[in-house]
C-alpha positions in Angstrom: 61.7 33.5 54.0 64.7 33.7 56.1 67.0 33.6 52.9 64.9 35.9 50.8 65.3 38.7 53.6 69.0 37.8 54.2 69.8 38.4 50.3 67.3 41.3 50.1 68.9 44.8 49.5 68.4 47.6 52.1 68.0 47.3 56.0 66.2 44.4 56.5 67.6 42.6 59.7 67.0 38.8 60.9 66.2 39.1 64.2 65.6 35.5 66.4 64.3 34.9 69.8 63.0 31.9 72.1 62.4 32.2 76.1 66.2 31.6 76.8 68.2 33.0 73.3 70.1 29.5 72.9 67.5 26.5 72.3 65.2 27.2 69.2 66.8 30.1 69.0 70.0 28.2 68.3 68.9 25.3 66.4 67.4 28.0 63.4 70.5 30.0 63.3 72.9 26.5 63.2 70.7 25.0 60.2 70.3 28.7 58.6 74.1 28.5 58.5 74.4 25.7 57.1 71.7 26.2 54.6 73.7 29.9 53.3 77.3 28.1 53.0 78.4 29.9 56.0 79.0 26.4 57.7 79.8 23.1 56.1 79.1 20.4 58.9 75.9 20.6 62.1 79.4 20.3 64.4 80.6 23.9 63.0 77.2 25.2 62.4 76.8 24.9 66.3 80.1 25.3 67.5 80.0 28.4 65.8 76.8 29.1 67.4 77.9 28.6 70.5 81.0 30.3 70.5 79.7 33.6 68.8 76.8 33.7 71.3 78.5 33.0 74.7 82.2 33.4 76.2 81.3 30.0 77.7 80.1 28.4 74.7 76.6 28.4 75.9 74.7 27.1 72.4 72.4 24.6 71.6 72.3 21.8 74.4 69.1 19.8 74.2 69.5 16.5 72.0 66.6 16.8 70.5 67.6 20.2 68.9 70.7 19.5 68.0 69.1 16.2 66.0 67.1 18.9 64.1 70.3 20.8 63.3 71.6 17.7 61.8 68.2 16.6 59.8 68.8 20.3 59.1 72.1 19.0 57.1 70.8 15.8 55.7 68.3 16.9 54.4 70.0 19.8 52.0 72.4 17.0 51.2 69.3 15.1 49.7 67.6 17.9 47.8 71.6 18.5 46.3 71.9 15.0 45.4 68.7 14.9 43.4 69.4 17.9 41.9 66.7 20.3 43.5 65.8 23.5 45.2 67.4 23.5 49.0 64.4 25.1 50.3 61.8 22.9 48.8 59.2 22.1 51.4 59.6 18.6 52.8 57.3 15.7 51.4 54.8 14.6 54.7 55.9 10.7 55.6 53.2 8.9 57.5 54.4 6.0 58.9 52.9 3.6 61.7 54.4 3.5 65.2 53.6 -0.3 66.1 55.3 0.0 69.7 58.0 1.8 72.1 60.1 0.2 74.0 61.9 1.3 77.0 64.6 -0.6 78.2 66.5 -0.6 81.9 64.1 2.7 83.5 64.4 1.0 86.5 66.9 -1.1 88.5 64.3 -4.0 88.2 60.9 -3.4 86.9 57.6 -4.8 88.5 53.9 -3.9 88.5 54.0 -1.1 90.7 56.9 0.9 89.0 55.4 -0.1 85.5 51.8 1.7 86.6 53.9 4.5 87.6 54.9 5.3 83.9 53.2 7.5 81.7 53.7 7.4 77.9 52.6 11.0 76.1 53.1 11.3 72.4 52.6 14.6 70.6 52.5 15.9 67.2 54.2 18.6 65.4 51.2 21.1 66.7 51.8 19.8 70.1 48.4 18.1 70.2 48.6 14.7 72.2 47.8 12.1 70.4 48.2 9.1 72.8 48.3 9.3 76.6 48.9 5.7 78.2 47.3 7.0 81.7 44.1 7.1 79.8 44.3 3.4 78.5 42.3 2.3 82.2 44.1 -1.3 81.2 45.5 -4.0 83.3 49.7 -4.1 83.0 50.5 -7.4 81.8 53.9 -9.4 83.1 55.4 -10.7 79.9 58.4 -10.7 77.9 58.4 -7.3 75.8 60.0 -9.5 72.8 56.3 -11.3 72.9 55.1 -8.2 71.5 57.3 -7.8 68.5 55.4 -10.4 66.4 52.4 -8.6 64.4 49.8 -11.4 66.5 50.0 -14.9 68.2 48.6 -17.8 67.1 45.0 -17.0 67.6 45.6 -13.9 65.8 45.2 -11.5 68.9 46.3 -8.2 69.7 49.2 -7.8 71.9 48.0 -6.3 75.1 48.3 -2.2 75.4 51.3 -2.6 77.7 54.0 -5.6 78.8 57.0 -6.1 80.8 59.9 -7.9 81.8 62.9 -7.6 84.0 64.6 -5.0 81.7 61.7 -3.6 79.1 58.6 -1.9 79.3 57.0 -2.3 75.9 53.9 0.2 74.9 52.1 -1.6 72.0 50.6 1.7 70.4 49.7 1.1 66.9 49.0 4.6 65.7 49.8 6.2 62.5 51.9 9.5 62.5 53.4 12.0 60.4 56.0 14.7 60.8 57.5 16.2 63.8 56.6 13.4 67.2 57.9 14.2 70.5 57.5 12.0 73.0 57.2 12.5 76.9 57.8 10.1 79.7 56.3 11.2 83.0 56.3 9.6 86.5 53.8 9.6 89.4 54.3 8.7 92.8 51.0 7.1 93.2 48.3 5.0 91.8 45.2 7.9 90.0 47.2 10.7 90.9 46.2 13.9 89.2 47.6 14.8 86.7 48.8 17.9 87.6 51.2 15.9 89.7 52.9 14.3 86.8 56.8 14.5 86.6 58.4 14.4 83.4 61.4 12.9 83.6 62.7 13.0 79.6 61.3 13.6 76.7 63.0 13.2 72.7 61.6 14.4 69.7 62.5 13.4 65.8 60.6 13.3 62.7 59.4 10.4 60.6 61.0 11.6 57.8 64.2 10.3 58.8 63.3 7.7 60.5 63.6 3.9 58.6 60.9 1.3 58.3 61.9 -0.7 60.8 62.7 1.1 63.6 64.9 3.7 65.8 66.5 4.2 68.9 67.7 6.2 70.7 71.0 6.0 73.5 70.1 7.4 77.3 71.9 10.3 77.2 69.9 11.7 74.0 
Protein backbone atom coordinates (compact mmCIF):
# COMPACT_ATOMS: atom_id res chain seq x y z
CA UNK A 1 0.00 0.00 0.00
CA UNK A 2 2.81 2.07 0.99
CA UNK A 3 4.35 1.83 -2.64
CA UNK A 4 1.06 2.29 -4.50
CA UNK A 5 0.56 5.70 -2.61
CA UNK A 6 4.26 6.70 -3.01
CA UNK A 7 4.01 6.19 -6.99
CA UNK A 8 0.44 7.56 -7.00
CA UNK A 9 0.06 11.04 -8.87
CA UNK A 10 -1.28 14.08 -6.92
CA UNK A 11 -0.74 15.02 -3.10
CA UNK A 12 -0.81 11.97 -1.49
CA UNK A 13 1.79 12.05 1.50
CA UNK A 14 3.32 8.95 3.60
CA UNK A 15 2.98 9.99 6.82
CA UNK A 16 4.60 7.47 9.85
CA UNK A 17 4.35 7.58 13.57
CA UNK A 18 5.03 5.24 16.77
CA UNK A 19 5.09 6.57 20.51
CA UNK A 20 8.78 7.90 20.13
CA UNK A 21 9.23 8.71 15.95
CA UNK A 22 12.44 6.29 15.84
CA UNK A 23 11.54 2.47 16.67
CA UNK A 24 8.69 1.14 14.38
CA UNK A 25 8.63 4.20 13.05
CA UNK A 26 12.13 3.59 11.85
CA UNK A 27 12.24 0.07 11.04
CA UNK A 28 9.22 0.77 8.20
CA UNK A 29 10.86 3.62 6.66
CA UNK A 30 14.56 1.63 6.61
CA UNK A 31 12.83 -1.55 4.84
CA UNK A 32 10.52 0.93 2.67
CA UNK A 33 13.88 2.25 1.48
CA UNK A 34 15.21 -0.55 0.75
CA UNK A 35 12.18 -2.01 -0.87
CA UNK A 36 11.92 1.50 -3.48
CA UNK A 37 15.83 1.33 -4.48
CA UNK A 38 16.46 4.25 -2.43
CA UNK A 39 18.93 2.09 -0.32
CA UNK A 40 20.92 -0.95 -1.33
CA UNK A 41 22.01 -2.55 2.05
CA UNK A 42 19.80 -2.58 5.97
CA UNK A 43 23.32 -0.69 7.15
CA UNK A 44 22.46 2.45 4.65
CA UNK A 45 18.74 1.96 4.88
CA UNK A 46 19.30 2.86 8.68
CA UNK A 47 22.14 4.94 8.63
CA UNK A 48 20.24 6.89 6.41
CA UNK A 49 17.46 6.81 8.72
CA UNK A 50 19.15 7.86 11.42
CA UNK A 51 21.01 10.52 10.02
CA UNK A 52 18.07 12.26 8.20
CA UNK A 53 15.95 11.98 11.34
CA UNK A 54 18.34 13.27 14.11
CA UNK A 55 21.56 15.59 14.26
CA UNK A 56 22.71 12.81 16.68
CA UNK A 57 21.93 9.99 14.60
CA UNK A 58 19.07 8.99 16.83
CA UNK A 59 17.49 5.94 14.49
CA UNK A 60 16.47 2.65 14.98
CA UNK A 61 18.25 1.13 18.20
CA UNK A 62 16.42 -1.96 19.43
CA UNK A 63 17.90 -5.32 18.04
CA UNK A 64 14.95 -6.73 17.46
CA UNK A 65 14.00 -4.00 14.93
CA UNK A 66 16.78 -3.61 13.31
CA UNK A 67 16.69 -7.72 12.62
CA UNK A 68 13.32 -6.88 10.97
CA UNK A 69 15.03 -4.32 8.76
CA UNK A 70 17.36 -6.95 7.68
CA UNK A 71 14.66 -9.83 7.11
CA UNK A 72 13.23 -6.73 5.44
CA UNK A 73 16.37 -7.11 2.85
CA UNK A 74 16.56 -10.83 2.71
CA UNK A 75 13.57 -11.34 1.99
CA UNK A 76 13.24 -9.01 -1.38
CA UNK A 77 16.55 -10.75 -2.24
CA UNK A 78 14.52 -14.09 -2.25
CA UNK A 79 11.37 -12.97 -4.13
CA UNK A 80 14.31 -11.41 -6.90
CA UNK A 81 16.06 -14.60 -6.96
CA UNK A 82 13.02 -16.65 -7.89
CA UNK A 83 11.88 -14.28 -10.13
CA UNK A 84 8.66 -12.76 -8.36
CA UNK A 85 6.76 -9.86 -7.20
CA UNK A 86 8.75 -7.93 -4.18
CA UNK A 87 5.69 -7.27 -2.37
CA UNK A 88 4.22 -10.76 -2.51
CA UNK A 89 2.74 -11.55 0.93
CA UNK A 90 5.03 -13.91 2.80
CA UNK A 91 4.18 -17.81 2.93
CA UNK A 92 3.15 -18.65 6.93
CA UNK A 93 6.01 -21.17 8.30
CA UNK A 94 4.89 -23.24 11.33
CA UNK A 95 7.53 -24.69 12.90
CA UNK A 96 7.84 -26.39 16.48
CA UNK A 97 9.89 -24.74 19.22
CA UNK A 98 11.07 -27.97 21.16
CA UNK A 99 13.05 -25.83 23.90
CA UNK A 100 14.96 -22.37 24.86
CA UNK A 101 17.88 -22.32 26.38
CA UNK A 102 19.39 -19.66 28.39
CA UNK A 103 22.88 -19.78 29.02
CA UNK A 104 25.14 -17.78 31.83
CA UNK A 105 21.80 -15.34 33.35
CA UNK A 106 23.33 -15.68 36.43
CA UNK A 107 26.88 -15.86 37.98
CA UNK A 108 25.93 -19.51 39.13
CA UNK A 109 22.45 -20.73 38.86
CA UNK A 110 20.55 -22.67 41.69
CA UNK A 111 16.96 -23.38 42.55
CA UNK A 112 16.15 -20.20 44.00
CA UNK A 113 17.35 -17.91 41.09
CA UNK A 114 15.89 -20.56 38.51
CA UNK A 115 12.16 -20.09 40.24
CA UNK A 116 12.83 -16.51 39.91
CA UNK A 117 12.67 -16.76 36.00
CA UNK A 118 9.76 -16.22 34.02
CA UNK A 119 9.63 -17.38 30.38
CA UNK A 120 6.66 -15.38 28.20
CA UNK A 121 6.27 -16.18 24.61
CA UNK A 122 3.94 -14.14 22.35
CA UNK A 123 2.66 -14.29 18.95
CA UNK A 124 2.56 -11.86 16.20
CA UNK A 125 -1.02 -10.51 17.71
CA UNK A 126 0.71 -10.18 20.96
CA UNK A 127 -1.39 -12.99 22.55
CA UNK A 128 0.73 -15.17 25.10
CA UNK A 129 1.01 -18.28 24.17
CA UNK A 130 3.15 -19.91 26.93
CA UNK A 131 3.83 -18.41 30.36
CA UNK A 132 6.31 -20.69 32.52
CA UNK A 133 4.88 -19.04 35.93
CA UNK A 134 1.79 -20.83 35.12
CA UNK A 135 3.46 -24.37 34.69
CA UNK A 136 2.91 -24.87 39.01
CA UNK A 137 5.99 -27.56 38.32
CA UNK A 138 8.85 -28.65 40.38
CA UNK A 139 12.47 -27.14 38.87
CA UNK A 140 14.58 -30.02 38.24
CA UNK A 141 18.58 -29.93 38.80
CA UNK A 142 19.98 -31.51 35.63
CA UNK A 143 22.24 -30.91 32.91
CA UNK A 144 20.22 -28.82 30.18
CA UNK A 145 22.15 -31.06 27.45
CA UNK A 146 19.84 -33.95 29.00
CA UNK A 147 17.11 -32.24 27.45
CA UNK A 148 18.27 -32.05 23.91
CA UNK A 149 17.52 -35.78 23.14
CA UNK A 150 13.63 -36.11 21.78
CA UNK A 151 13.15 -38.86 25.20
CA UNK A 152 15.23 -41.14 27.40
CA UNK A 153 15.26 -44.52 27.48
CA UNK A 154 11.85 -45.15 28.89
CA UNK A 155 10.58 -42.87 26.31
CA UNK A 156 9.67 -39.93 28.79
CA UNK A 157 9.15 -36.42 28.50
CA UNK A 158 11.80 -34.18 29.49
CA UNK A 159 10.72 -32.29 32.56
CA UNK A 160 9.03 -28.62 31.78
CA UNK A 161 12.19 -26.96 33.15
CA UNK A 162 16.18 -28.03 33.90
CA UNK A 163 19.29 -26.62 34.95
CA UNK A 164 22.90 -26.69 35.45
CA UNK A 165 25.74 -24.47 36.48
CA UNK A 166 25.56 -22.34 33.19
CA UNK A 167 21.99 -23.22 31.42
CA UNK A 168 18.48 -22.89 32.18
CA UNK A 169 16.69 -25.02 29.67
CA UNK A 170 12.71 -24.49 29.08
CA UNK A 171 11.39 -27.71 27.34
CA UNK A 172 8.33 -26.01 25.57
CA UNK A 173 7.21 -28.06 22.74
CA UNK A 174 4.71 -25.80 21.14
CA UNK A 175 4.10 -25.13 17.55
CA UNK A 176 4.36 -21.50 16.19
CA UNK A 177 4.08 -19.47 13.20
CA UNK A 178 5.15 -16.01 12.18
CA UNK A 179 6.28 -13.13 14.19
CA UNK A 180 7.44 -14.72 18.22
CA UNK A 181 8.70 -12.38 20.73
CA UNK A 182 9.84 -13.65 23.60
CA UNK A 183 10.06 -12.02 27.21
CA UNK A 184 12.19 -12.81 30.19
CA UNK A 185 10.97 -11.37 33.45
CA UNK A 186 12.36 -11.62 37.01
CA UNK A 187 10.68 -11.57 40.51
CA UNK A 188 12.13 -11.06 43.70
CA UNK A 189 10.08 -13.67 45.39
CA UNK A 190 8.48 -16.94 45.39
CA UNK A 191 4.18 -16.32 44.07
CA UNK A 192 4.67 -12.80 43.70
CA UNK A 193 2.06 -11.06 41.73
CA UNK A 194 2.39 -10.59 38.72
CA UNK A 195 2.07 -7.15 38.55
CA UNK A 196 5.53 -7.18 40.19
CA UNK A 197 7.24 -8.85 37.32
CA UNK A 198 10.45 -7.22 35.92
CA UNK A 199 11.29 -7.75 32.48
CA UNK A 200 14.65 -7.78 32.02
CA UNK A 201 15.02 -8.50 27.94
CA UNK A 202 13.02 -9.45 25.52
CA UNK A 203 13.97 -10.48 21.37
CA UNK A 204 11.64 -11.03 18.78
CA UNK A 205 12.27 -12.83 15.09
CA UNK A 206 10.14 -14.75 12.81
CA UNK A 207 10.13 -18.37 11.91
CA UNK A 208 10.37 -17.62 8.61
CA UNK A 209 13.95 -17.11 8.84
CA UNK A 210 14.72 -19.12 11.18
CA UNK A 211 16.40 -22.94 10.19
CA UNK A 212 15.28 -26.27 11.32
CA UNK A 213 17.51 -26.80 13.80
CA UNK A 214 17.88 -23.93 15.76
CA UNK A 215 18.94 -20.20 16.52
CA UNK A 216 20.57 -18.05 18.75
CA UNK A 217 20.97 -15.29 19.61
CA UNK A 218 24.43 -13.21 21.25
CA UNK A 219 23.69 -11.05 24.76
CA UNK A 220 23.86 -7.91 23.46
CA UNK A 221 20.88 -8.60 20.80
Amino acid sequence: KMDEIYKSEGESVLVLHCLAGHGRTGTVISAFLLYEDMCQSPEEALQFFARTRSYKDKGVSHPSQKRAVYYAYTYKQMMLSSDKDIFTTPQKIKRVIEKIIFQNLFFENSSKNVQSIILVLLNSKFEVIYDSSSLNTKINKASADNSKGNANANDKKPPPITYNKTEICFNIHMPVEDDITLKVYKVPKLMIMQSQRKEIFRISFNMLFCNNYGVAFPKWD
